[in-house]
N, C-alpha and C positions, 0 to 999 in steps of 0.2 A: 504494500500500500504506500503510495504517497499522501504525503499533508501538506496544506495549506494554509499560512495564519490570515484570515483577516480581520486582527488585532490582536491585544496583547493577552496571551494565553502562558501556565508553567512550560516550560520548555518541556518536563519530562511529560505533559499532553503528549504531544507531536510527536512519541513511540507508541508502536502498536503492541502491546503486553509484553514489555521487553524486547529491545534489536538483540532481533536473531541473525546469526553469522552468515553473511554474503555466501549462498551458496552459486560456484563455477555454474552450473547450470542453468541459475537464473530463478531459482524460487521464486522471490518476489520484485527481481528486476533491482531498482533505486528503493528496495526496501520501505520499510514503516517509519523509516528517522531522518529521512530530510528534507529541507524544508524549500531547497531550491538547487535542484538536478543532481548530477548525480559524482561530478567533479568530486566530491569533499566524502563519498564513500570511505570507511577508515579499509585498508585491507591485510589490516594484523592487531593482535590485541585482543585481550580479552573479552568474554561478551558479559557485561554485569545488568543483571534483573532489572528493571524499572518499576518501581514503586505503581499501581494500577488502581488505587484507589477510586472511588467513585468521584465526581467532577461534582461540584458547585455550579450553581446557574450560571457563576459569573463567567465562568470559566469555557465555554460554548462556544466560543469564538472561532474554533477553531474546526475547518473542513478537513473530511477525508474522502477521498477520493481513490477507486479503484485500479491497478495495476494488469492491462490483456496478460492472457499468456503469452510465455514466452517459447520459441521456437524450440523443442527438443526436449519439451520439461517432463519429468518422467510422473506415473498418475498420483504418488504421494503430494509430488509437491504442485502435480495440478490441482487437487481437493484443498490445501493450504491454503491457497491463491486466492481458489473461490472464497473459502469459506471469510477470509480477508476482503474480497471482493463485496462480501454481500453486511459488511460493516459500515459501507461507504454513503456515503449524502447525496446516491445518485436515488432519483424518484423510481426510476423505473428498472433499474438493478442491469442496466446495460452492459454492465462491463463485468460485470458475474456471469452476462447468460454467454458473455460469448466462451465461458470453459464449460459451455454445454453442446451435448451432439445435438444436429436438427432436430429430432426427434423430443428430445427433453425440451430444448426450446418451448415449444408448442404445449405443454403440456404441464410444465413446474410452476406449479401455484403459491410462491414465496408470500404470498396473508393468509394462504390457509392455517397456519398454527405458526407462533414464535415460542422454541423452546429457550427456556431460560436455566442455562447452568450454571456450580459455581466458577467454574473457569473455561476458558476455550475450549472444545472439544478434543481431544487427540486422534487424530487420524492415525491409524495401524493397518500398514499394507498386510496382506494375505501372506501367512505362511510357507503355504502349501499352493501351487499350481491348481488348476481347476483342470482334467486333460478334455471333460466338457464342453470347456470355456478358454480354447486355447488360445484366440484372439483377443479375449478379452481379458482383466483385471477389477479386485475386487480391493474398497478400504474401508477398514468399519470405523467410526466417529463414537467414541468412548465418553464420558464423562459422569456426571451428580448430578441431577436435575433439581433444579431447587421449583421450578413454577411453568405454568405455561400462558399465552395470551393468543384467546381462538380469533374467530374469523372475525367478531364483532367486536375486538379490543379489549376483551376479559381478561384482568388477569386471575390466576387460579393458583394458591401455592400447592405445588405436586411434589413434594420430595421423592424420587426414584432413581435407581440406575437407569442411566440412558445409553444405550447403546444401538446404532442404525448403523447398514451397509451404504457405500456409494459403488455403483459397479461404472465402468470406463471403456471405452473402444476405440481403435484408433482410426480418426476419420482423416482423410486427406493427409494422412503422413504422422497426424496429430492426435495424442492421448485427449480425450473429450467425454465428459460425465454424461451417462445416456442411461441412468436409474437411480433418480435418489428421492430421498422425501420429499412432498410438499413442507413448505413453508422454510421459517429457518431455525439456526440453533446456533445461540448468542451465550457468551459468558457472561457473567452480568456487568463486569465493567462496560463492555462492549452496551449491554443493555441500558443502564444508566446514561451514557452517554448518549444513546441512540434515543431512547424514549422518553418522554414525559406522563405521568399521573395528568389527566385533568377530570375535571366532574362535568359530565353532560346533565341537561334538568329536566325532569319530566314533573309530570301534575300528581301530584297522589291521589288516588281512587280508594275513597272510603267502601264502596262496595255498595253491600247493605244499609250500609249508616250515611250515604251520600245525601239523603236528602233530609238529613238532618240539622238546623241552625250550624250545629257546630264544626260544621262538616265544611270548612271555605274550599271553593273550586279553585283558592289561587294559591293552596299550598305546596311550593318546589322542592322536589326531590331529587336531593344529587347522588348522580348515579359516575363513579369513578371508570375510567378505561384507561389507555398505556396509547397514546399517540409518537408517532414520529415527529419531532419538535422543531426540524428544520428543513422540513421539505412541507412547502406550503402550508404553515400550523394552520391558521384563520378557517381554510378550503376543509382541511381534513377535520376540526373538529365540529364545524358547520355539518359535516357529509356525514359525520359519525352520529349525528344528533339527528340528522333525517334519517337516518336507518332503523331509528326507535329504540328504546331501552335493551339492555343487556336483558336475557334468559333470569336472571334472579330476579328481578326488579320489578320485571313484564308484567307477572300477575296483580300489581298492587298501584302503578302509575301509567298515566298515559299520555300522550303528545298531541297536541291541538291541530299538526299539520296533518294535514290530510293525506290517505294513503297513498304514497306512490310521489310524493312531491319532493324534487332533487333541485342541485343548484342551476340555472341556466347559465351561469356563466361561473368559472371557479376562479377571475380575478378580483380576489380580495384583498382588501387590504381598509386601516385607518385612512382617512384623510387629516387634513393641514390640522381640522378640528375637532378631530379623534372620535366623527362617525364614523358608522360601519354603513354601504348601500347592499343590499344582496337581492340578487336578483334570482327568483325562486319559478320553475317550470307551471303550466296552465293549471294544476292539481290546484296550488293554491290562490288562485285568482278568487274564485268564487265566494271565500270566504266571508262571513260578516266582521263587522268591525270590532266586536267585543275577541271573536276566535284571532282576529288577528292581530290584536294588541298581547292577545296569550303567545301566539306565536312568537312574537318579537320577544317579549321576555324571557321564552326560554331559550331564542336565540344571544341575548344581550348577556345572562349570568355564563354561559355555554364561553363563548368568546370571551368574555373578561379574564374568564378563569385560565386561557390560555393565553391572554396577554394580558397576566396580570401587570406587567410594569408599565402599562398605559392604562388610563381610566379612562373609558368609555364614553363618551356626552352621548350620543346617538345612535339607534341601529330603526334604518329604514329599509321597511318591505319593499320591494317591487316586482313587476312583470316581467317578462322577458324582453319586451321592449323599454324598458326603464321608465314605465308608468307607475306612477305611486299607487302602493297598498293600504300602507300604514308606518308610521311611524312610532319610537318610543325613547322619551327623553331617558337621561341617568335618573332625575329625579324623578316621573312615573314611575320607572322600575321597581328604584330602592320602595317609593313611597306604598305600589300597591303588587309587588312581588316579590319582595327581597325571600332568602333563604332563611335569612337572621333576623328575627322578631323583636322588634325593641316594644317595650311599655312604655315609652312614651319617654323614659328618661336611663341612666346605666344601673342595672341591675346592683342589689347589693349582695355581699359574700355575708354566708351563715354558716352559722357552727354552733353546737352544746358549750356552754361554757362550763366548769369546776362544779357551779349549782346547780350541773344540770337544763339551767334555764336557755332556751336561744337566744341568741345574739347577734348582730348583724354589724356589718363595717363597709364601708363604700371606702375605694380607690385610695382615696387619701386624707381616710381617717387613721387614728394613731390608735382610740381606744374602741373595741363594741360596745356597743350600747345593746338591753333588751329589748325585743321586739314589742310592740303592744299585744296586747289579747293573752289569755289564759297561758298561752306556751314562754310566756317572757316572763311569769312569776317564780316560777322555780317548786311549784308546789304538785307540776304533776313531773315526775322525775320521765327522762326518755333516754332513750338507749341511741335511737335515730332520727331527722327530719329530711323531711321534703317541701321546700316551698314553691305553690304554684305559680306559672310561669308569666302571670299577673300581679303573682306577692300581693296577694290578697289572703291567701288561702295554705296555710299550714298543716301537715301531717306527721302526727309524730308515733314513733311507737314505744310504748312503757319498756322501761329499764329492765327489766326481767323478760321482753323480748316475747309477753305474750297478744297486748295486745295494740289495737290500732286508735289512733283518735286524728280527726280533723276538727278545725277552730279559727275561724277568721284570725285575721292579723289586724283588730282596732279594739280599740278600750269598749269597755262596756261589754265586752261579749262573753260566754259563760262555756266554760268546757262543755261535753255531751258526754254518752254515757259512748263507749267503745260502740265501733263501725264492726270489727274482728278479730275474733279469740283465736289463737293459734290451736289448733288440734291438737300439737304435740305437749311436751313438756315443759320445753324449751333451756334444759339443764343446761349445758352448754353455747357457747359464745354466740355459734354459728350455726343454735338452731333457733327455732322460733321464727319469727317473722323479721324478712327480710327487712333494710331501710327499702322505703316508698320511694316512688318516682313518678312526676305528673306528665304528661306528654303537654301539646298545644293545643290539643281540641277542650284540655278542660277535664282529666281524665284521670284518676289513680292506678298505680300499678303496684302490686306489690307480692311476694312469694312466702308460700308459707313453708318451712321446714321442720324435718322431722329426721333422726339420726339417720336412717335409711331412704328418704323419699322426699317428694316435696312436688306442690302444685303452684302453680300463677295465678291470679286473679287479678279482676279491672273491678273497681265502682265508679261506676258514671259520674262525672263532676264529683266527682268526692265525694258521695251520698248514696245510701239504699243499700240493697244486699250485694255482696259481692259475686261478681260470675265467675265460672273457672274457666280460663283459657286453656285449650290441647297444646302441648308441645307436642305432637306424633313422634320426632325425631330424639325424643331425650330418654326414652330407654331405661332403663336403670339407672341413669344418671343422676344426678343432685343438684338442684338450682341453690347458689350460695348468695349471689346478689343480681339485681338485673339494673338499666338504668335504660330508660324508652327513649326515643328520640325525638325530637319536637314533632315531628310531622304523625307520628302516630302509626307510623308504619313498618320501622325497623324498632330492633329492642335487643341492647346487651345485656348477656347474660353468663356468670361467670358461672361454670360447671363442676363438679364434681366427680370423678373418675377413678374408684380405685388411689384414690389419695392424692391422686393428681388433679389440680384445678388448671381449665382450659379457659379463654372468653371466647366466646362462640354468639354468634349475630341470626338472628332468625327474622324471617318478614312476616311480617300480621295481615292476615286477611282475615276480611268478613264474610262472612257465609251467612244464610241462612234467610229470613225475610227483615223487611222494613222494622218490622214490628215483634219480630224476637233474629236478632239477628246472632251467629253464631261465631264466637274467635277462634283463630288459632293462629300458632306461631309453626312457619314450615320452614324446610331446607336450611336446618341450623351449620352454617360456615365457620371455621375457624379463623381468628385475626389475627392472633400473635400465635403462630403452630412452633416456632423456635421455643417459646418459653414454656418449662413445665409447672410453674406453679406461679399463678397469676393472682395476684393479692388482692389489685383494686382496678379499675377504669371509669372514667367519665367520657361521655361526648366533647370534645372540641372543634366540632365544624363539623359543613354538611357531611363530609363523607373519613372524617375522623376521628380520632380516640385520644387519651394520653390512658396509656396504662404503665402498671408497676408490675413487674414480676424477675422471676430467675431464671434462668437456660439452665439448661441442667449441669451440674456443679459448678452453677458462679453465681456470682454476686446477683444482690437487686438491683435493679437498674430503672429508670423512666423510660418511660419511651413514646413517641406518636406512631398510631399505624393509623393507613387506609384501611375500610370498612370492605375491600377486595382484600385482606389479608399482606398486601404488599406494606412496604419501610414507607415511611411518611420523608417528604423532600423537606423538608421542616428543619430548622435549628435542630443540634442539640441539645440534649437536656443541660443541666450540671448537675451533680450529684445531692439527695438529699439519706439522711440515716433515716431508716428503718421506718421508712411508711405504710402506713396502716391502710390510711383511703386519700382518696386526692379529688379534688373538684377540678373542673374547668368549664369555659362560658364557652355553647357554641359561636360566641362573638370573638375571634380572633384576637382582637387586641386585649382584649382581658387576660388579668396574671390569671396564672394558677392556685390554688391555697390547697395544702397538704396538711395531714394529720401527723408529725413525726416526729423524733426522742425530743428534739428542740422545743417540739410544741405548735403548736398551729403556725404553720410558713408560708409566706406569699412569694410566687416568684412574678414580677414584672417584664414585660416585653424588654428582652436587651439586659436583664438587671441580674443578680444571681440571688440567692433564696435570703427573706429575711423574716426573723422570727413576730411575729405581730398579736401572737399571746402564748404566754409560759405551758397554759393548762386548759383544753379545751379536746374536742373530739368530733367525727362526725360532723366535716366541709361541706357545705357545699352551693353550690348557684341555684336558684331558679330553674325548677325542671327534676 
């Protein structure tokens, strides 16, 4: 491979997973390490490893670009080439297909699947002759799969051995790949570099409960996928957002554009005033005006999120002839679509204090103050809270962990008598009744345990008898905490396993009628699969997490994941001792606040952890 800088990137970028040694035959030609022809080739010396770490955003600067084969190259180091080749910043992988026979040409579908290893594959020629296959040549591609990303941008973490054949023949004089898999197979440097996380939006679909007050048609659902970030970003995540939600997602949200509606023209780009014009096929003409101000804003969050470093003023509809649709400014979006719900003003952090009592603290306050209403006396003791995502509306559960109580947050109001008695005993920390969790629609969540078993329940607005939600996929398993998501339609939940705790993400659907409508939580996914014993998680944006756990025999650690299972592109962490539970705002700029030895700690955007009360327990935000 050659490279290109256009701008100031590390130098040790501009190697391709360590310069490998000038092979006489021409492996790779002017190789992975220079940066301008091929005069300055070293041709003695050592070859020392290059550090491959994953790249920073900043760092992106820098193209790669494919290397033809070369005349005489034998079929190992023709498969090298390619697989080098199909690294490169070309859109349409042109200079990879030419070390393919005619035949493969025609026929190799590099998006059907991107496997994701921990390292470059190793190609390993054939031991043994084929006497079969005596013109021909066989190399198998060895490696650790850690994940894969199908047709529709999905990532999936897949831990496996990976092992695939490439078979070779020689055409016109020339060794040439004429059998190998669809799609490709990337190390994950290689993968980092090449792709980016973004979050496509669709509408979530209550289902059953759709035509219910609380049920808004304008709640956005980010749904993550793994795009090529420097070949056309704007086009492709535009074209990935018309192709409709990923397979997990599908049954619970839905997209306003009408079936079958593609780009009419796929030159996009900002202008001077950082609108977006898109010009969308006849499909979507016909629409009314309300569907297509939906449209626009899930094209407006879709695009922001992949050019996050410009903010957006405008994303205007049009025809194929550049007649206007619709339009929609930055401030309609935020004001009647955003992902991220504000009350009107910045949420405040809460937590039990020493008394027991709740407490709250905003951004840049120094001491908590108690909350008003019955939970800020100190006189019902609680073990956990939940405040709704109005902060109107408190739920706490008594300190013995059996039962449940909700209680407005203003003076004058008067505890009630318990909402839910735990089944069990609740002898232990981590049984009884889980902490609560409210969603957006207005809604409690909470889990009951029991030393072998446990169930989930919702009460409407916080009120009435509680329903039992199915987890079909939990098995034997054990819910230890769960935490719902704004929109009401995903929900973390940490598991239970033979002593191993996992966090694992299941979608909520509604079944059933208007009028008794039926929950369940299906196709429960793992987020953090590296870590074996996962302590705490909160939501931090649409389509991520901060959790806290261990890999197995190491330390605790924080961490962000995407809601796909994949590593969050995010800061990271700094270290904090031995956290219990952690909060965070799905509003981005909000610190985080931890439960740990220090004591209730706030970590600030850019800032490192600082302790903001001695003795307290049980974080957390709104939600």
């Amino acid at each position: 491979m050659d490279t290109e800088r256009e701008g100031e990137g590390r130098a040790g970028h501009t190697s391709r997973r360590g310069a490998r040694r000038a092979r006489t035959a021409g492996l790779l030609g002017c190789a992975a390490v220079l940066l301008a022809g091929c005069a300055s080739m070293p041709d003695s010396g050592d070859v020392k490893a290059v550090d491959q770490s994953p790249r920073a955003e900043g760092d992106s600067q820098v193209r790669v670009y494919g290397v033809p084969p070369q005349d005489g190259a034998q079929p190992t180091n023709i498969v090298r080439s390619f697989l080098d080749a199909t690294t490169s910043d070309e859109a349409d992988f042109r200079t990879a297909s030419q070390y393919l026979a005619k035949s493969a040409r025609r026929t190799w579908q590099p998006f059907r699947v991107t496997n994701v290893l921990q390292e470059r594959p190793k190609p390993e020629p054939q031991i043994q002759r084929n006497r079969e296959d005596a013109n021909g040549y066989t190399v198998t591609l060895s490696g650790s799969q850690v994940a894969t990303v199908d047709g529709n941008h999905a990532y999936t973490p897949e831990e496996r051995a990976y092992r695939r054949t490439i078979h070779l023949i020689k055409e016109n004089g020339q060794w040439r790949i004429d059998r190998l898999p669809n799609g490709l197979v990337l190390g994950q440097s290689d993968f980092q570099r090449i792709y980016r996380s973004v979050n496509k939006y669709y509408f979530a679909s209550y289902q059953s409960e759709s035509s219910e007050p609380k049920a808004s048609r304008n709640v956005l659902v980010a749904d993550p996928v793994y795009l090529r970030q420097r070949i056309e970003p704007i086009a492709a995540s535009v074209e990935a957002l018309l192709n409709g939600p990923t397979d997990w997602l599908g049954q619970v949200t839905a997209s306003e554009f009408p079936r079958g509606t593609r780009l009419a023209s796929r030159d996009l780009a900002l202008d001077d005033s950082n609108a977006l014009r898109v010009k969308l096929t006849e499909q979507a003409v016909h629409t009314d005006a309300a569907q297509c101000k939906r449209m626009a804003a899930q094209l407006f969050f879709t695009v922001q999120d992949m050019t996050r470093a410009s903010k957006i003023s405008e994303v205007d509809l049009e025809d194929a002839k550049g007649n206007s649709l619709c339009s929609l400014t930055q401030e309609q979006a935020e004001r009647d679509f955003s992902p991220v719900r504000h009350a009107g003003h910045s949420a405040q952090e809460y937590f039990l204090d020493a008394d027991h009592k709740v407490v709250s603290m905003s951004d840049d306050a120094t001491e908590p103050a108690p909350v008003r209403g019955p939970f800020g006396t100190g006189k019902t003791a609680l073990r956990s809270v939940a405040v709704s995502r109005d902060e109107t509306t408190a739920a706490g559960v008594s300190s013995d962990g059996r039962l449940l109580y909700v209680a407005g947050l203003e003076d004058g109001v008067q505890r009630g008598g318990p909402l839910l008695t735990s089944a069990g005993s609740a002898k232990a920390p981590d049984e009884g009744l889980t902490a609560p969790s409210w969603d957006g629609l207005g809604d409690l969540w909470i889990a009951d345990r029991s030393a072998h078993s446990s169930r989930l329940l919702r009460l409407r607005e916080g009120k009435g008898a509680p329903e039992e939600v199915a987890v079909p996929g939990l098995g034997k398993r054990r819910i230890k905490a769960i935490r719902v998501a704004a929109d009401g339609i995903r929900i973390a939940m940490l598991v239970e396993d033979n002593g191993r705790t996992t966090l694992q993400l299941g979608r909520v659907e509604r079944g059933g009628s208007s009028a008794h409508p039926v929950l369940s939580v299906e196709e429960l996914r793992p987020i953090a699969p590296q870590l074996e014993d996962v302590v705490a998680a909160s939501w931090a944006g649409g389509s991520r997490l901060v959790v806290v756990g261990r890999e197995s025999g190491g330390v605790q650690q924080m961490q962000f994941m995407e809601t796909d299972g994949s590593a969050s592109n995010a800061e990271t962490l700094p270290g904090v001792n031995g956290v219990k539970a952690v909060a965070a705002s799905e509003d981005e700029t909000r610190p985080l606040i931890a439960d740990a030895t220090e004591g209730i700690v706030r970590l600030p955007p850019d800032a490192n952890w600082k302790t903001v009360a001695k003795d307290g327990t049980a974080p957390v935000y709104p939600g």
